[in-house]
Each structure stands twice: as C-alpha cells, then as structure tokens.
N, C-alpha and C positions, 0 to 999 in steps of 0.2 A: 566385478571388475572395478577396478580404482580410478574415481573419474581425479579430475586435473581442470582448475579455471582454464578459462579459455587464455587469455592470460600468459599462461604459462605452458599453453600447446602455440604460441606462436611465435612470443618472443624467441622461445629458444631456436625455432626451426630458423628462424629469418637471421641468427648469428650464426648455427649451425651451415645453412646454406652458404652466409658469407663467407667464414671461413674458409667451406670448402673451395671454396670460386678464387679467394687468393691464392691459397698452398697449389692448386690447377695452374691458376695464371704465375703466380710468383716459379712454378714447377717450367712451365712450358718457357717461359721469357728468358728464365737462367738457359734453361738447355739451349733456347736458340740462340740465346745471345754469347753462349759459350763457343754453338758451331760458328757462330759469325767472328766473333774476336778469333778462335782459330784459321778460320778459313782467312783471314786480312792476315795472321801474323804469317801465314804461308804464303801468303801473297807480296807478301813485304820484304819475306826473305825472299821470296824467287826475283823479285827485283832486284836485290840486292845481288843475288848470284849474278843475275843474267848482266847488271852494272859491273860487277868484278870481273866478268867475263870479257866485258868489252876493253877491261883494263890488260889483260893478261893474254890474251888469245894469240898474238903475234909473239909473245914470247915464251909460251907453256912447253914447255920440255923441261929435258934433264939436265940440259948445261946452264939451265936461268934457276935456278933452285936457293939461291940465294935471295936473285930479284922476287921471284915465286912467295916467297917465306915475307920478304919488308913487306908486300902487297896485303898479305893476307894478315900481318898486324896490322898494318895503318889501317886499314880497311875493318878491323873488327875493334881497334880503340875509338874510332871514329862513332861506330854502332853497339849498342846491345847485344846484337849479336856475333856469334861465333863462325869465325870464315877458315874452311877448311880447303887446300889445293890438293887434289889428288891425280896423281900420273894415269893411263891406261895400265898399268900394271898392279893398280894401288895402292904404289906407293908416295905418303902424303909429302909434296913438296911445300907445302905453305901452311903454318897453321896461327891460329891469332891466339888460341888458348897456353898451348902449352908447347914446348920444343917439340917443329918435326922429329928430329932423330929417336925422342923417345914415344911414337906415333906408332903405330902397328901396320900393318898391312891391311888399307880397308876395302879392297875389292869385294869382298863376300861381304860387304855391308847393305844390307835394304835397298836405303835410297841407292846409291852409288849402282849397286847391280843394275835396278829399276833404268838408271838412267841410259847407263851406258847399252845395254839390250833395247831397250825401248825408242832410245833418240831424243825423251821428252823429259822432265823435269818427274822427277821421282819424291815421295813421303814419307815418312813412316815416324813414328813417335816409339823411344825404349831408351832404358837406360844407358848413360852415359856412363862406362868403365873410366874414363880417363880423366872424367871432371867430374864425376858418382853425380849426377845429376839425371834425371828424367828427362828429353830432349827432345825438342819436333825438328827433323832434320829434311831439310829441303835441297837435292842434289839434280844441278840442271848441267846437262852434255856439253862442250866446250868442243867444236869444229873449226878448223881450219882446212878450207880448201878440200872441203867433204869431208877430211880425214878425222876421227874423232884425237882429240890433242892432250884429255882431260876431262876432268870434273872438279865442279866448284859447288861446295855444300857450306851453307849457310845457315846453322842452328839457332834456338833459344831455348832456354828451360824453361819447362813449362812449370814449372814453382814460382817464376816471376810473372807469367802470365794467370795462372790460380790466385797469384794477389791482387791483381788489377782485379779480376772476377770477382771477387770475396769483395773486396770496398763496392764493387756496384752491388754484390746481392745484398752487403750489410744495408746500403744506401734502398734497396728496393725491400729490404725486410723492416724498417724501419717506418718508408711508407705504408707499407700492408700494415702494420700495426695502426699506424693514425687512420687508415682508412676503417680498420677494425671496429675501433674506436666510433670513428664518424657513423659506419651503418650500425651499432650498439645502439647511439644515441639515436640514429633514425628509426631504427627497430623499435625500439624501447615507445616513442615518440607518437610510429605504426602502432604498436600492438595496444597500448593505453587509449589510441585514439577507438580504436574498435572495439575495446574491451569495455572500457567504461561506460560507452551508450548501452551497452549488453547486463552490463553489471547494475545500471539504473533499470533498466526494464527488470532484471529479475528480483532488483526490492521491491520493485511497482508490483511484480507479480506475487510476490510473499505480501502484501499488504494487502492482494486484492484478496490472495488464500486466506486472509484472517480476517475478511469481514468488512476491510476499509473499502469500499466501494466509491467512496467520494473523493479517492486521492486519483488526479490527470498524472499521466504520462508526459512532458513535454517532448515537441518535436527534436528530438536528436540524432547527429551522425549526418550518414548517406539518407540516398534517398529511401533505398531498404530498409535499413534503424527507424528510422520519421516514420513508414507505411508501416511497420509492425508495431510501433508504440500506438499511433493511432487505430489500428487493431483493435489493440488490446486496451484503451479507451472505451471503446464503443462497446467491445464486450463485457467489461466494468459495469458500465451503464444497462447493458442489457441486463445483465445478472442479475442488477440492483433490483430496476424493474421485475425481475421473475420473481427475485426473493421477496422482495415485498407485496408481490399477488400471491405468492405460496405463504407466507408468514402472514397476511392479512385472512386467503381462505382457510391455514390451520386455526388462527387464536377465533374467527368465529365457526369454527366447527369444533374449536375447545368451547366456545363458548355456550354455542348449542348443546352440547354433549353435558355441560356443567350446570349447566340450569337445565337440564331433562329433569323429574320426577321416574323417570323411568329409567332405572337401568343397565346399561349397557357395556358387554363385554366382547370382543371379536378377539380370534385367534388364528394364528397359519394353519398349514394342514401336519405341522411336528406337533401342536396343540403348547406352544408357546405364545403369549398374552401379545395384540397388538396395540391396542388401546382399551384402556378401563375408565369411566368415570367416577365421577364423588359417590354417585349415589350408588353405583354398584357395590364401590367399595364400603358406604355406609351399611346398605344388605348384609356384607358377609364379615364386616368389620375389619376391612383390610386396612394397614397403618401404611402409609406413605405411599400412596395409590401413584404418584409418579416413578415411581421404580420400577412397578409391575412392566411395563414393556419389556421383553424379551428374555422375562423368567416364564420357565413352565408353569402351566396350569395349577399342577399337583405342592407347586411351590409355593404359590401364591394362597390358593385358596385349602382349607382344611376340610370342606363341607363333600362327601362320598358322592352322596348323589348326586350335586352339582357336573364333578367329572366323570362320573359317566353318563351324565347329560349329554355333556361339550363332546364327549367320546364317540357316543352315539351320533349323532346333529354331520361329526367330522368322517363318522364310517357310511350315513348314508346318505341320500339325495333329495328326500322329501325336509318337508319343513316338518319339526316337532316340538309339542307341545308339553310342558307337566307343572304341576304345582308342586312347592315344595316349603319347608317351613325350616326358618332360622333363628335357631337362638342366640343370642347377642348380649347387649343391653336391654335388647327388649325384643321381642319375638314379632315376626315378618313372616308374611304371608305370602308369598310370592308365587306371579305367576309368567312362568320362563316359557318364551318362543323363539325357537333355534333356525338358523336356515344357512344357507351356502353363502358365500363370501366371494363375489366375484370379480376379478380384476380385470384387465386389457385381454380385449377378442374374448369376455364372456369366461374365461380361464379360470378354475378353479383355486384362489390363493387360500381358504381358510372358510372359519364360521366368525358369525354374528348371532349373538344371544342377547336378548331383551326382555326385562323384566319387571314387569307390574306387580305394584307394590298393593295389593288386594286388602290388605289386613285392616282398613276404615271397615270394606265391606263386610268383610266376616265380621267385625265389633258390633257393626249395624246388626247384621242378622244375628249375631247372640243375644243384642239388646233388644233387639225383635222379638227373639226366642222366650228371652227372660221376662220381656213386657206383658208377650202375651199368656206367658205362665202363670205370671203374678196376677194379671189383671184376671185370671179363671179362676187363680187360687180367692184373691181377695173377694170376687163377686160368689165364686159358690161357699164361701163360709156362711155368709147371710143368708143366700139362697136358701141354703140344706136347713138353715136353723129355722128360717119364714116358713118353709115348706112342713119342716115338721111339727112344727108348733100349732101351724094351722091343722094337719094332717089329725093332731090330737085334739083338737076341737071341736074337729067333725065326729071323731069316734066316740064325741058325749061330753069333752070335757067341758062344750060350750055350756053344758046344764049346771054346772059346779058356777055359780060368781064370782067366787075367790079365785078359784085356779084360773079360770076364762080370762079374770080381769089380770093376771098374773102375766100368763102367756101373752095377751095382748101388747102390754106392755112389752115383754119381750119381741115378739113382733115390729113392734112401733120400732125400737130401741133398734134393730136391725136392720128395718125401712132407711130408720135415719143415715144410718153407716153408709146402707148403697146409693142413696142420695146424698153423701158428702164426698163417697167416690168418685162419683158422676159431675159434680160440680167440679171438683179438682178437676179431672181429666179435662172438663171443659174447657176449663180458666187457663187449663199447658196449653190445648190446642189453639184455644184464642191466643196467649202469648207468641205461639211457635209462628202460628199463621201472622198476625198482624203486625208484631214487632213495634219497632219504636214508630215506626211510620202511622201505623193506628190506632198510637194513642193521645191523650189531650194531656201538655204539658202544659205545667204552669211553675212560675214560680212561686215556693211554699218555705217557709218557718217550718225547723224540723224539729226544735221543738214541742210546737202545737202538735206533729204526727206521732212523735215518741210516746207523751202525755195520753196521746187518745186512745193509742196501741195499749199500755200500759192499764189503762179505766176498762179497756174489754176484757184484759188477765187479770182484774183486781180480786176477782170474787174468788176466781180458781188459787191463788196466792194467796188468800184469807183461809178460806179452807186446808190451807195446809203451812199457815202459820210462814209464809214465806217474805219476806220484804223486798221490795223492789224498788232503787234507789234509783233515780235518773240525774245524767252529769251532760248537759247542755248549754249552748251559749245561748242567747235568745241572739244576737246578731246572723249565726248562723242558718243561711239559705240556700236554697239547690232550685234547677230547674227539674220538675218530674211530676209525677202524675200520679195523685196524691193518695186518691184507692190503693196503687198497687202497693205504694213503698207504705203504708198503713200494715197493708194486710201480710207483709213481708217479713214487719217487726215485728205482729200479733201471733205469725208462726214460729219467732224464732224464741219471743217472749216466751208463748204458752210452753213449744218442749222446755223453756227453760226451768219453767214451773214445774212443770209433766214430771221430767227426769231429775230435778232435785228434792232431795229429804225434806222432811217436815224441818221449820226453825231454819233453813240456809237464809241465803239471800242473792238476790240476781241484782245486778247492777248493768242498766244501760246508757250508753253513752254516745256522742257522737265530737267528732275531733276534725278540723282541718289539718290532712295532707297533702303534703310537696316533697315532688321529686323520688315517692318510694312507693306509686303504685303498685298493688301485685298487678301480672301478666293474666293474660286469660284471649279466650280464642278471639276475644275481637280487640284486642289492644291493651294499652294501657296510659292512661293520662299522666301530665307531668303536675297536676294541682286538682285536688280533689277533695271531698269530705268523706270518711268511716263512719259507719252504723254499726256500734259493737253491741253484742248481749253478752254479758262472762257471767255462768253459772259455779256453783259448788257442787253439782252435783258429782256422779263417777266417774265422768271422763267417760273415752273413746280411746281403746285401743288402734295404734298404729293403722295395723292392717285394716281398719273400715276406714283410715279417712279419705281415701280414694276416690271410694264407691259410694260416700257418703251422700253425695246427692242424685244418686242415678234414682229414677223412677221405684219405691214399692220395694228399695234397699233397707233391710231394717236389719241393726244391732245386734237386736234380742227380741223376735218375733213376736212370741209369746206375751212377753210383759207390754208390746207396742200396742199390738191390738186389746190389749187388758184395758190399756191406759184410752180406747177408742181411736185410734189413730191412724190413718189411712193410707200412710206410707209414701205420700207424695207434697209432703208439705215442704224439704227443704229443697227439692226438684223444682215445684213453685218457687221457692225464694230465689236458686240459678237463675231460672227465667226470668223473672223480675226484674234481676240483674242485670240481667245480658240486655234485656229490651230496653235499660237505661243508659248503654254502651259501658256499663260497668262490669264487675264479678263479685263473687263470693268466698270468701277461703275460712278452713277451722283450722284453730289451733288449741290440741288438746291434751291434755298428760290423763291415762289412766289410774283413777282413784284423788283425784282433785279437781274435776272437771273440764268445762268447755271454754271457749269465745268464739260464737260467730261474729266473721265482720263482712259486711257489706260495704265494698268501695264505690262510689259516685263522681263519676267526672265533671268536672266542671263545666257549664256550658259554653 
C-alpha cells in the first residue's frame, strides 16, 4: 500500500471538508432563501389583491367592466405586478397586461378555481399563454354581502424573481469562494503546523537510525509533539548508552579473542561461522578472517577433517576432542576441543571449537627424541670402540707392546672424545640453567679476545698451512664475560680451520652495528657490535642452515667425527649468544664457504 506524508492526508481532507460544508450551506441557504423570497412575493401579491379588492368590491360586476379594466391598469403600472379581474363566470373584466377582450375565459384556471371553491386565496405557478412567461399566480375571492362578486389575481414572473436569486446566489457564491480561499490558507497554516513538528521528529528519527545519537529533539508543537520528541530523546540517549556497553563488551571480547594463542571458532547449529579469530585463521590460513561471519564452514575452511569435526561436536552432546595436523606456511599441530554453544534459557544456538596450538611440544619432544638419539649414538661409538679395544687386551693383546701400546692409545683417544662430550653438555646445561644472570660480566677489549681465540687455533692453522688474518679496532669494547665469548670465537675459529682446505684463509673480524640487528627469540638491539669468522672452505647447503645449530646436527657425519668433533660446539656458540642477550646467524653459499657472525648488544 502506497503511503502519502501526513501532509497531504490532511490538507486535502480539511479543503475537501470545507467545500463540502459550503456547496451543503451555499445548497440549503439558496433553497430557503428561494422558498422565503417566494413565499413574501406571494405574500405581496396577496396584498396587493386583497388592496385591489378593497378598490373594486362595491363595483365588481358586468355593467363596471370599463371601471373594472382602468383599475386593473392603474393598479398593475403602478406595480411589477400583473392585476387580473375576473367575473364568477370567468370571464376577465380588468386586465393590466394585455386587452380584456382578447382574455379567455379563466374559470378552469388553478388559482381562480382554488379560490372561488375554497373562499381563500388560491397559488399555483405555470406557464403563462398570453404573456409566454412562467407565472406565480395569486387569486383571492372578492365578496360582497356574502355573495361572491369576483376574483382578483395578482401575478409575477418568476424569471424576474430568478434574477433577484441569481444576484444573491452570484453574491453568496462569490463569498463561498473567499471563504474557500480563507479555510485553504487556514488549512494549509493547520496542516504545516502539525505536519512539520512530525516531519522534524522523523529527520530526528533517520538520524537516530544512522547512528547520530547525540542529535536532541527540540521541544515542538502540542503538548503531544513536545512528549514524543522528548521520548524519543531519552530513547536516543538510552541507545547510545546500550550501544556503547555492547560496542565496548564486543571490541574487548574482540579484543580477548585477538590476543588468544588459542584458537577459536564457533558456529550455529546450520554449521555456518559465528565468530573466527586471527589465530584460528592463522591455523588454517584463512585470508580475511572478517568476512567468515555467516559463510559456511565448508566455505571457509578447506581442511576434511576439520568439518567433520564441527559436524560431529554439531550432531552430538558431549564435548569432543582430536588432534589434527595443518599444512600451511608451516605445519601446526593442533589440538581441537568442541562443545555446545549455548544461548538464552541454556538453548542450543550452535558450537565452539578451540584450539591449541601443540606444535612447540611436539618440536620439543622430537628434539628430545633427536637429543637423546644422538647423545646414545655419540656415546656408544666410543663406548663399543673402549669396550673392544680393551676386550682385545684382555684376550693377550696386552703381551704384544706394540699393539697394547697402540690400542691404548686408541682408548685414550676415545676417553677423550667422551670427556669432551660430557664437558660440552655441561657447559649447554650450565648456559641453559644460569643464563645471563649467572654470569660475571665485565667490560673487555675484543680485540685482546679475538687475538687469544686465534693463538689457541694457531697450531691447527699451521698444520694445515691456513692463515688467519684478524680486522679489529682496538677502541672497540662490549660488556660480557670474557671465557665465554673467548671460547665462542675458538669454536667458530677451529671449524673454520677444521672445514677449510689446506692454503685457504679465515679472516676474523669484528664491526660496530646500528639499526640492522638480526631478530632472534630474545630480541634484537638498535646498536650493537658483530663477531664475524668468513671461511673458504665448502660452504653449507641451504637446507642445514636451519638446523645448523641444534644440538649433535652435523652436515656430514662421517667426515665430523673424523675431524674429532662432538657435534655440539655451534649449539655452544647459540647459547653463548643468547646468555649475552644477543644471537647468532650463518650466512653461507655452497662451494665458497661460510661467515658466522655473533651479534652483541650493547649494554
């Protein structure tokens, strides 16, 4: 249905109405005022009869019919109206209009019959033959001496009385129009006044619908307009209020939800998405996690199992649990617990699924796995070879001095290995355990450390015709603690020795940096000093520089432990690192060698 301003349902009716109430009044006032002016012109005639009457009564007969006739001229030039004398026989003896003698015979006339049967003043209105006029004819009985003597009829046409009417209707249609006019202008005046307080409340209300809350109402109109503006004030205000405790509990329950580590996905019970977070959507690699509200499940996320998780979780009533694993960017370990989703009076709306992000754990427990592999592999090579060598001692070889003294040797040689094992692990655990907190810093010349590092690899770098150039400031100083970062550069030194050809050369260096720390799990400084070693030797393929410092990670197995190496010396340098709030990073091209650098923050 087609609405219409208010406006325009009022004006019209309030002109509509008027109108109708003049054409009613202008209708009713014509008509009476038509029976009024006729009933006076019959009144006026009858007067006039019953005066002509009093003129002629003494002489009305047949032998005065002369006298009869001058009367009834004088008498109608005198007046508007038509004076007609007519005998008991009806025949007319006086007429003011036209010659009796061309007069007809009007006893069978209306009035005239009327009168003369009745005794009283007779009416009737028709047309006039003799004058072609329309005629209100008024005939009153003429006695003499009881005897009736006559009749005296006194007309007018009423075509002259239609014009007196017509000037008064013209005159009373003329005012119905100014009156028109005037309730138009008071309508108009009306309906603007009522409309417009109605028309400001409904911008008020379109402004409240769109959020302006802080636009007032003013008081307008009646006293009804005034009580619904202030209303709808108050309700403004209440709104604002609601909206701003629902808009301050959504943004911290966005907020809670956006800093979780964990998680979390809820759905209705059609298995369309009601809220997702960042981090769930980081899980499953979802792009524009704000739009998931009120797509399917199946739309959103691509992972099988997932939806028949949520499927599951949505078809039964207990809480459920599973693990599941997602490949992405990087692979997630996740561990999902589903339960019912309950709204108002406890009523089933949907699930809630949450999910922990496990994959630290599992790395831990692989690195666990892998530590405690390597650390059985590394101690029973020694073990099996101490064991056997001894084992062959006993079965005689100890009588042989050559071979006794040979094995022994080999023995020793192996002792040593698992006491360099043993020391390493130590020196992690002491790092791990005590950290920066329990150690003794000082401020030190890293020159003087480089130098000293360097005189303990001098003889293994002789032996193998290798040079070692050192590029230092002597100004440059750090605060730290001077064993470790010694024994740091002497690891990174020796593999540099270890793993390059006869005839290279290692160059070590150290450099102040600004502003381009690397990152690493405890931070990264804005001013710092590098501890570089750049080798010639082979390089490090890609794929190990990952892994390169995990505990008893080695390259190429075989050649490490050749070279007597225990797998945990750049594991040792991480830590060193880390317990100086610094890191370590390689940067390396296969078949042209290494650079490790050690970053140092500044204290």
């Amino acid at each position: 249905m087609q609405t219409r301003r208010i406006f325009w349902q009022i004006y019209p009716g309030h002109l509509i109405v008027t109108l109708f109430t003049l054409l009613v009044c202008f209708a009713v006032f014509t008509s009476s005022l038509e029976r009024f002016y006729r009933k006076q012109v019959a009144e006026n005639l009858e007067s006039l009869a019953l005066f002509t009457t009093e003129q002629v009564r003494d002489r009305f007969d047949a032998n005065n019919l002369d006298y009869l006739n001058a009367v009834a001229a004088r008498l109608g030039s005198q007046s508007p109206a038509r004076v007609t004398l007519i005998l008991p026989d009806g025949t007319v003896a006086g007429e003011s209009a036209k010659s009796r003698e061309q007069m007809e015979n009007h006893r069978d006339r209306p009035e005239v019959k009327n009168a003369m049967e009745k005794g009283r003043a007779g009416q009737s209105i028709r047309f006039s033959s003799s004058v072609r006029k329309t005629m209100l004819y008024v005939a009153v009985p003429v006695y003499r001496d009881n005897d009736l003597v006559g009749v005296v009829r006194t007309a007018m046409p009423l075509l002259k009385m239609h014009e007196v009417l017509r000037g008064i209707e013209k005159s009373l249609l003329w005012g119905g129009v100014m009156i028109l006019l005037l309730a138009a202008l008071l309508s108009l005046f009306v309906s603007r006044r009522i409309s417009k307080p109605l028309e400001r409340i409904k911008q008020g209300a379109q402004r409240f619908a769109a959020g302006d809350f802080s636009y007032r109402l003013h008081s307008l109109g009646s006293v009804e307009v005034s009580a619904l503006a202030e209303t709808m004030n108050q309700m403004a205000a209440q709104l604002e209020d609601r909206l701003q405790t629902v808009s301050k509990e959504r943004n911290q329950r966005e907020a809670v939800l956006s800093s979780m580590v964990e998680g979390v996905l809820a759905v209705d019970t059609d298995g369309h998405i009601i809220s997702l977070n960042k981090a769930a959507a980081q899980f499953f690699n979802v792009f524009q996690p704000e739009t998931a509200p009120g797509r399917s499940i199946e739309e959103v996320f691509r992972n099988v199992k997932l939806q028949r998780f949520v499927a599951e979780v949505l078809e039964g009533q207990e809480t459920c649990e599973c693990e599941m694993v997602v490949q992405n960017n990087q692979t997630y370990y996740l561990q999902a617990r589903g339960t019912n989703l309950l709204g108002a009076q406890n009523s089933r709306i949907g699930a809630v699924v949450v999910f922990n992000d496990v994959s630290r754990l599992r790395r831990l427990e692989n690195l666990r796995r892998d530590f405690v592999a390597n650390v059985s592999h590394e101690l029973k090579t020694p073990i099996t070879s101490i064991k056997g060598f001894v084992e062959t001692l006993l079965d005689g070889a100890i009588k042989d001095p050559v071979e006794a003294e040979r094995f022994l040797k080999i023995v020793a040689k192996h002792a040593d290995r698992l006491n360099a094992i043993i020391e390493d692990l130590l020196m992690l655990s002491r790092l791990e355990q005590d950290g920066k907190e329990g150690m003794e810093m000082q401020k030190t010349g890293l020159c003087g450390l480089m130098n000293s590092a360097v005189d303990v690899c001098a003889r293994r770098a002789a032996e193998k015709n290798i040079t070692i150039n050192v590029e230092c400031s002597e100004e440059l100083t750090a605060v730290v603690n001077p064993p470790l970062i010694e024994q740091a550069l002497i690891n990174l030194i020796g593999n540099a020795v270890k793993y390059s050809t006869d005839g290279k050369t290692v160059l070590v260096s150290v450099h102040a940096e600004k502003g381009a720390a690397p990152r690493s799990e405890l931070g990264s400084a804005a001013v710092g000093v590098v501890l570089s070693v750049k080798d010639q030797g082979f390089g490090i393929e890609e794929k190990h520089l990952e892994r390169l410092f995990e505990r008893f990670y080695r390259v190429d197995s075989g050649r490490s432990r050749q070279e007597g190496g225990t797998g945990l010396g750049l594991s040792i340098v991480k830590h060193i690192a880390q317990a100086h709030g610094g890191t370590v990073s390689v940067q390396s091209r296969y078949g042209e060698g290494s650079t490790f650098s050690i970053f140092l923050p500044a204290a």
